[in-house]
N, C-alpha and C positions, 0 to 999 in steps of 0.2 A: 504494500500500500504506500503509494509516493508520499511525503511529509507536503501539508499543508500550509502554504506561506500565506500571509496577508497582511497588507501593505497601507494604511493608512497618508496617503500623501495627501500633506497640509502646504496650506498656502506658504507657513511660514516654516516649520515643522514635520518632518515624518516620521514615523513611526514602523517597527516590523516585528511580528507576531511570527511563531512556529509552535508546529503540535508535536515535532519531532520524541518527545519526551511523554507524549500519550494526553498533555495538558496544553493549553496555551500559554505559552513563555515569552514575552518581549525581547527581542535580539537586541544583542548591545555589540555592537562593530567602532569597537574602540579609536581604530583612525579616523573614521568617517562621521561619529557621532560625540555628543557630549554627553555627560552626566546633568538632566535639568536641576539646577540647585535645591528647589522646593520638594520634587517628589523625589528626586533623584535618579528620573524613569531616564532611560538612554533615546535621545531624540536626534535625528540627522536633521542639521540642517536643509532644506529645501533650495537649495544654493548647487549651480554649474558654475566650473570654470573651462569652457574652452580655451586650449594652449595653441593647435594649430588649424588653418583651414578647412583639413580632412576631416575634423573631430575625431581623429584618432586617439589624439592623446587629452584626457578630460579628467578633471578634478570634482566632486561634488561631496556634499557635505560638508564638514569641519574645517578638510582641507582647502575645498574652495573658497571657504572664509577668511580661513588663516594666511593665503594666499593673496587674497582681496583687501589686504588689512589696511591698506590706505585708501580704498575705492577710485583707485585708477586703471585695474584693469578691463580693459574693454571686452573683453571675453566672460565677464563674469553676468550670471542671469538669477532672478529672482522672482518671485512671484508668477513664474507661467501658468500655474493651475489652473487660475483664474481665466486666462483667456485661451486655452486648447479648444476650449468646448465651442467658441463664439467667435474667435479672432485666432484660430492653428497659425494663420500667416505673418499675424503679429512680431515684427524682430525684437527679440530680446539683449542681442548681443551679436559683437562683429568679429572678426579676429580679420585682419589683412583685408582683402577686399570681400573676405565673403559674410552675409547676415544669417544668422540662424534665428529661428520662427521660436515658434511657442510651441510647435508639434516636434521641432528638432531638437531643443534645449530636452522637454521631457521624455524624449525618444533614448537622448545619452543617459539623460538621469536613470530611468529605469534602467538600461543597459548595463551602466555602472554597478546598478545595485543586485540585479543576478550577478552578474561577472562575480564582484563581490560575494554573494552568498557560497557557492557554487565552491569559490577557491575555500573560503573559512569552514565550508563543512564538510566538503569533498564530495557533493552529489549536486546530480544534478536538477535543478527547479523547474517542476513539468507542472506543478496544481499553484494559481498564484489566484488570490482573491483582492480587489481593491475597493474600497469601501469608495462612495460618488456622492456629492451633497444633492439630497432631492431635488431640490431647487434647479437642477442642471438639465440642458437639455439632453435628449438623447445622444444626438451627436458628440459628446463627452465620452459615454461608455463608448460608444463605438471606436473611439480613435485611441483610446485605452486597448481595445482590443485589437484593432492593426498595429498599435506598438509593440506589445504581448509579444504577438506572433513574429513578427519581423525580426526584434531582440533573437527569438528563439526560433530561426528559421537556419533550416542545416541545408549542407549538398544532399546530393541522393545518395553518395559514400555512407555518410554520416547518418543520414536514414536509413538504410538498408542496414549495417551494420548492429543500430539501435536494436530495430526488428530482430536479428538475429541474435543479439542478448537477451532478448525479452523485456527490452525497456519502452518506455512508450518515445513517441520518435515527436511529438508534437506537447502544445501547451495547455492543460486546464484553465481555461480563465470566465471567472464570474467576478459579478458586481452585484451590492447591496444599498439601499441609502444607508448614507452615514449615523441619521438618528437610530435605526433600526438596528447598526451594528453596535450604535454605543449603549443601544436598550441591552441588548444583549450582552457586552462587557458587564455594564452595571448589573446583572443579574435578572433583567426584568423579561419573564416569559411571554414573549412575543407568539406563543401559538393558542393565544387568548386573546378575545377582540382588546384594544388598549388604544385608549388615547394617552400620548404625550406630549409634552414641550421639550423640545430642544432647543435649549439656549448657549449658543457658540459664541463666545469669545476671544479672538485669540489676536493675530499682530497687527493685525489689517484694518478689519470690520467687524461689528457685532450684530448678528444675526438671532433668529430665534423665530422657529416655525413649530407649527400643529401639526402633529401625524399623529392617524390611525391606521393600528393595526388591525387587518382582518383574520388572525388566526392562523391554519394549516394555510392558506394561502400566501402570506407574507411568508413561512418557517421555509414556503418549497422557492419563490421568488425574489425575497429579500427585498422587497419595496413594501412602501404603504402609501399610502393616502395623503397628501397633505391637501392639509383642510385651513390653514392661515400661514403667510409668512411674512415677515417686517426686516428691515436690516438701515443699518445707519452705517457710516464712515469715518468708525469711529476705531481703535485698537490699542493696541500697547505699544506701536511704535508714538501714538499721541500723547501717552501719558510719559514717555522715557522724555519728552518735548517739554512736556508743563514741569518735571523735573529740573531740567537742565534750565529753563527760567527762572525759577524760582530761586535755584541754588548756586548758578553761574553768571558771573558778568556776562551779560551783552556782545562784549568786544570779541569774548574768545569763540562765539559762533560765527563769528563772519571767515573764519579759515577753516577752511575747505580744507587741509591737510589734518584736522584735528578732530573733523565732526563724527568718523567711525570712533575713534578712541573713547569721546566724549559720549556718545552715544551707549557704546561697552561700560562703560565705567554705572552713568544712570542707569542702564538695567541691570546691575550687579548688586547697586545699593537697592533700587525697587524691590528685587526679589529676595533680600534680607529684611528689609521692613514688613512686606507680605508672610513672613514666617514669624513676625513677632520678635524679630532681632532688631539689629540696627548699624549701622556704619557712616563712614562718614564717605563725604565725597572726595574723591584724592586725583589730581590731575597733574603731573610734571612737579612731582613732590610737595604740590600745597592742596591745602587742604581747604573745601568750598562752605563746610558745612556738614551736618548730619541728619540723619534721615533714618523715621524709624515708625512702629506703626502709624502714631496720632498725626505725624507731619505729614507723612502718605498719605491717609485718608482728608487731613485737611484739603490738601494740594486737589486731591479729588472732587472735595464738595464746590470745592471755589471754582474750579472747570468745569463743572454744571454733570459730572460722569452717573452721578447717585439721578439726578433729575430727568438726563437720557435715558437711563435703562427703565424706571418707569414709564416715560413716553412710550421709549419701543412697545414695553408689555401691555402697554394700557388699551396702544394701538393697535397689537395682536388679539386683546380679548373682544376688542368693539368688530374686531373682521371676521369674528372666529363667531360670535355671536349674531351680526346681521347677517353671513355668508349661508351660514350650517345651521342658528338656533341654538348653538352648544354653547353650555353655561360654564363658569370656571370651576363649580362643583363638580363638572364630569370629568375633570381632569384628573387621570388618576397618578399618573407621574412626571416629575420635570428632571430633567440628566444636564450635565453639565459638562460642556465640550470649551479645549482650548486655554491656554495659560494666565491667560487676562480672567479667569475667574477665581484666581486665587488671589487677587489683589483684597483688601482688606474690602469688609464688608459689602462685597458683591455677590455674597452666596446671599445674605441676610438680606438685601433688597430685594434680589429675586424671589426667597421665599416670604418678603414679606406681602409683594402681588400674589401671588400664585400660591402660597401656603406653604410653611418652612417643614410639614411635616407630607409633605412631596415631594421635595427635593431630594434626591438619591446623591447616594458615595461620592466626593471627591474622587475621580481617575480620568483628571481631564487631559494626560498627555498617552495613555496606553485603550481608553472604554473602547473606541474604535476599533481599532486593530487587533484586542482579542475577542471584541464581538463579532468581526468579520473572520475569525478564527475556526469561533464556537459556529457560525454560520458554515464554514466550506465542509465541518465535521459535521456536520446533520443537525445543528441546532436545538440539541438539547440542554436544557436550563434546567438547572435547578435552584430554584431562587432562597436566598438564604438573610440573614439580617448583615448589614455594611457597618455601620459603626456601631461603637460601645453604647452603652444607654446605662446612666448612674442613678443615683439618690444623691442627690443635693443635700447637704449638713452643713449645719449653720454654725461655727464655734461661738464660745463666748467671749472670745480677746478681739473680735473683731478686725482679724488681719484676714476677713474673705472663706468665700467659702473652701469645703473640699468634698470631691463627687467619691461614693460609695458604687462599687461596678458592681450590676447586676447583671446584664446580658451581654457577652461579649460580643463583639465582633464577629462575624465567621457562623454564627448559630443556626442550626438548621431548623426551620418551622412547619408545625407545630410542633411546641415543644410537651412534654409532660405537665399535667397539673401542680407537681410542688418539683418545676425546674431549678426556684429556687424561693429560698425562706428564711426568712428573717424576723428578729425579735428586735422591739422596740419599748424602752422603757420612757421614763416622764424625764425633762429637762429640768423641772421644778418641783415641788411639791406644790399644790391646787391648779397645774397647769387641767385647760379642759379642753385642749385641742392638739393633736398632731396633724401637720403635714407632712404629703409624701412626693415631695418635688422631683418628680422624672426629666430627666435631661439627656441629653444626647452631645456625648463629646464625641468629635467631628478629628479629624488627622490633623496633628499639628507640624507646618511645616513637611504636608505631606506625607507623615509617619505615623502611627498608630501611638496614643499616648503612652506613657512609661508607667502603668501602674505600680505601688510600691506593695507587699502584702505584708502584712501585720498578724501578731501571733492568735489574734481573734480571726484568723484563717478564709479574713475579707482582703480584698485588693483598694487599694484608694488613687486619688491624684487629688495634686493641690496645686493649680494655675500659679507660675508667679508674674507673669506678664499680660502684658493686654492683650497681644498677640494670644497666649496660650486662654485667657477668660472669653475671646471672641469664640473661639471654638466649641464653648459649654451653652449650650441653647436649651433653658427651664422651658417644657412642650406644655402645662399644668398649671401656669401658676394660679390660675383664675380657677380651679379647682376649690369648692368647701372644704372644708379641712376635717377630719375623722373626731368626731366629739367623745370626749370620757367622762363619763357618765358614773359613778361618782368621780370628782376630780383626781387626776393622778397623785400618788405621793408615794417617796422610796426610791429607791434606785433598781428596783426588780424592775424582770420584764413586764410591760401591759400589754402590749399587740402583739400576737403572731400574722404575719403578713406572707404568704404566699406568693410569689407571681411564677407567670407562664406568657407563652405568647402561643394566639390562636392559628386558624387558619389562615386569617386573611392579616395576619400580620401587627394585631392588636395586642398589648399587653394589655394582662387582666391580673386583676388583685383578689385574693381572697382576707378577708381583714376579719380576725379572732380578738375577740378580748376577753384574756384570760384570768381577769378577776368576772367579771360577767358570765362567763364561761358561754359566751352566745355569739353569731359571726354580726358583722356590723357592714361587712361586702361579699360577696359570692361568686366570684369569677366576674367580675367586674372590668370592665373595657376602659380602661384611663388614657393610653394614647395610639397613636398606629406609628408601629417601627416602619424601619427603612434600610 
């Protein structure tokens, strides 16, 4: 059975997925790709460097950056994604007297990146999947698939000889929409009707369209439905802009010999501020300033970035609504594609339209590419819960809270009725109310938090930054709080509390009071995981 490649190519961004290991695995090709700071996923630049005429000799990814580092090479291309589908003839780039198009730039790209696979794992790439933004014409997949084939077009030697090994002599290739693959990365079983939001973010533009899935239909074709789509001109290369405003003279943007470096440097500090760290800006050994969550998100609000992304959505639900009649209640999931969504509070705006207890997993540099994975392998899903979900505890010193982990990560649903159970005593004597603040920590810095576990054989976290408190999202607060009835007192347990998570994704509480000796909740539905 040939290994299954699939290949997420982003405008700014690509990404490569393999089943070779029976799972899907993100490839990391060290020369050609970098380590993204935040998640840490291995992402290739989207970047050609033609060297000569022929396009024989071609640099892409990392290389063609590192290459490009002053932005004088004329050979060097970028963004063709975007016009293969609409503009193939497009030039991107010159070398000597000859122009290469937007079908020839991604002709070598791809070429590069079999060439590439082929040598680093010693076989050869016959099944390749590439994920296609809905929004695209046909003509998109199609020139995807003359390149395909062309890349991997042999003599009749070469043919004939394949045949007599038993190998296959030609190339598997299929396409999917992009949302459908990221539903699929993200866990969400696409062979059940599903409406979602895709909301892309990434260096360019920010987009964000409605699809519906139709079931065993979408599982065998890998398309759906869209049913609204909005996009603005807006990205991460704009916000590395209102950076280098804010924090750099004036003067030093008018040299053109300076502006790659300057540019490198603002998205280095961005992407430490986005993680809740912080740095300063440093250019030709002086330093501009520093930059770190609060300064990021100001720089944000004062750019109007929090006010766009409502418009987009505002204006996606009013088209999604007069178009189709579909309410934002029937929306059952929103996925989150592209690196511009880990900027500080750009998950929390989007869930705060569209409802934060929708929004799915952080895995905006890999959802793609192992959904277009889990797709060429027969698209089975098994949908399991994405982040931790705590109990919130409130100390008494007043230095903040710290979340008690109740369901981890990774958890497969439905789970048993006493998955897990906890005892809860009074914080005071005549207290006559507990609450049970369910929260959802979210990856920090792209990584799954560092629980610490304590000899009471619970695991905990305690935020010490703002970066790491933005991550902790109370799903409950506006919940009544469990009365005790006669008032607590002593340091013994009074609640036995149970939870579980159902079928559809809901934790429920079973709430005992055991001086009462009587339950006070019964499989009780409090919030729906994710």
């Amino acid at each position: 059975m040939p290994t299954h490649w699939a290949i997420d190519l982003g405008t700014s961004n690509t990404t490569i997925c393999e089943d070779r290991s029976g799972r899907p695995h993100v490839v990391n090709l060290p020369e050609l790709a970098k380590l993204e700071p935040v998640t840490q996923t291995p992402v290739m630049p989207s970047c050609v460097c033609v060297m000569d005429e022929q396009g024989e000799k071609v640099l892409i990814g990392q290389e063609a950056v590192t290459y490009n580092w002053d932005g004088r090479a004329t050979g060097f291309a970028r963004g063709f994604k975007r016009h293969l589908g609409m503009e193939r003839g497009r030039t991107m780039a010159r070398v000597g007297g000859r122009a290469f198009t937007a079908y020839d730039v991604t002709s070598l790209f791809l070429r590069e990146v079999v060439r590439t696979l082929e040598a680093r794992f010693e076989e050869e790439v016959t099944d390749v999947t590439i994920a296609t933004p809905s929004g695209f014409y046909e003509t998109y997949r199609a020139e995807l698939q003359t390149i395909l084939r062309r890349v991997k077009r042999r003599g009749w030697w070469d043919r004939l000889w394949a045949r007599l090994r038993g190998k296959p002599s030609g190339i598997a290739f299929r396409t999917l929409d992009e949302p459908v693959a990221a539903a699929l990365g993200y866990g969400v079983d696409v062979g059940r009707a599903t409406t979602l939001v895709a909301f892309d973010f990434g260096g360019g533009t920010m987009e964000s369209a409605v699809v519906r899935t139709h079931g065993a239909r979408t599982v065998e074709t890998g398309q759906a439905e869209v049913l609204a789509k909005q996009a603005v001109e807006i990205g991460g290369d704009d916000i590395d802009r209102w950076i280098l405003e804010r924090l750099v003279p004036s003067a030093l943007h008018d040299w053109p010999e300076w502006e790659v470096a300057l540019r490198w440097e603002a998205e280095r500090v961005k992407l430490l501020a986005s993680a809740g760290s912080e740095g300063d800006f440093t250019f030709r050994n002086e330093s501009y300033g520093r930059l770190d969550y609060h300064v990021l998100s100001d720089i944000l609000a004062e750019n109007g970035l929090y006010a766009r992304i409502r418009e987009l959505l505002d204006a996606l639900l009013t088209e999604l609504r007069t178009r189709h009649a579909v309410l934002p209640a029937e929306i059952d999931d929103v996925i989150l594609e592209g690196g511009s969504t880990l900027l500080p509070e750009v998950r929390n705006v989007v869930g705060d339209v569209l409802g934060r207890e929708k929004v799915r997993e952080w895995l905006p540099f890999e959802a793609v590419a192992r959904g277009a994975c889990i797709f060429a392998g027969g698209a089975h899903v098994e949908d399991f819960i994405y982040h931790d979900y705590a109990i919130r505890l409130l100390p008494d010193d007043d230095k903040g809270a710290e979340y008690e982990l109740l369901i981890p990560g990774g958890t497969r649903f439905p789970t048993a009725d006493n998955f897990v159970t906890r005892y809860y005593a009074p914080g005071f004597d005549g207290q006559r109310h507990i609450n049970l603040f369910i929260c959802e920590v979210g990856r920090v810095a792209g990584r799954p938090v560092d629980w610490t576990a304590r000899p009471n054989g619970s695991r905990y976290f305690v935020p010490t930054t703002a970066g790491e408190r933005a991550f902790c999202l109370c799903l409950n607060e506006a919940d009544p709080a469990l009365p005790l009835n006669p008032a607590g007192r002593g340091t013994s347990p009074r609640l036995r509390v149970t939870y579980s998570v159902d079928e559809n994704r809901w934790l429920c509480v079973t709430v005992h009071d055991l001086q009462r000796k009587n339950d006070l909740r019964v499989k009780h539905p409090v919030v729906r995981l994710r």
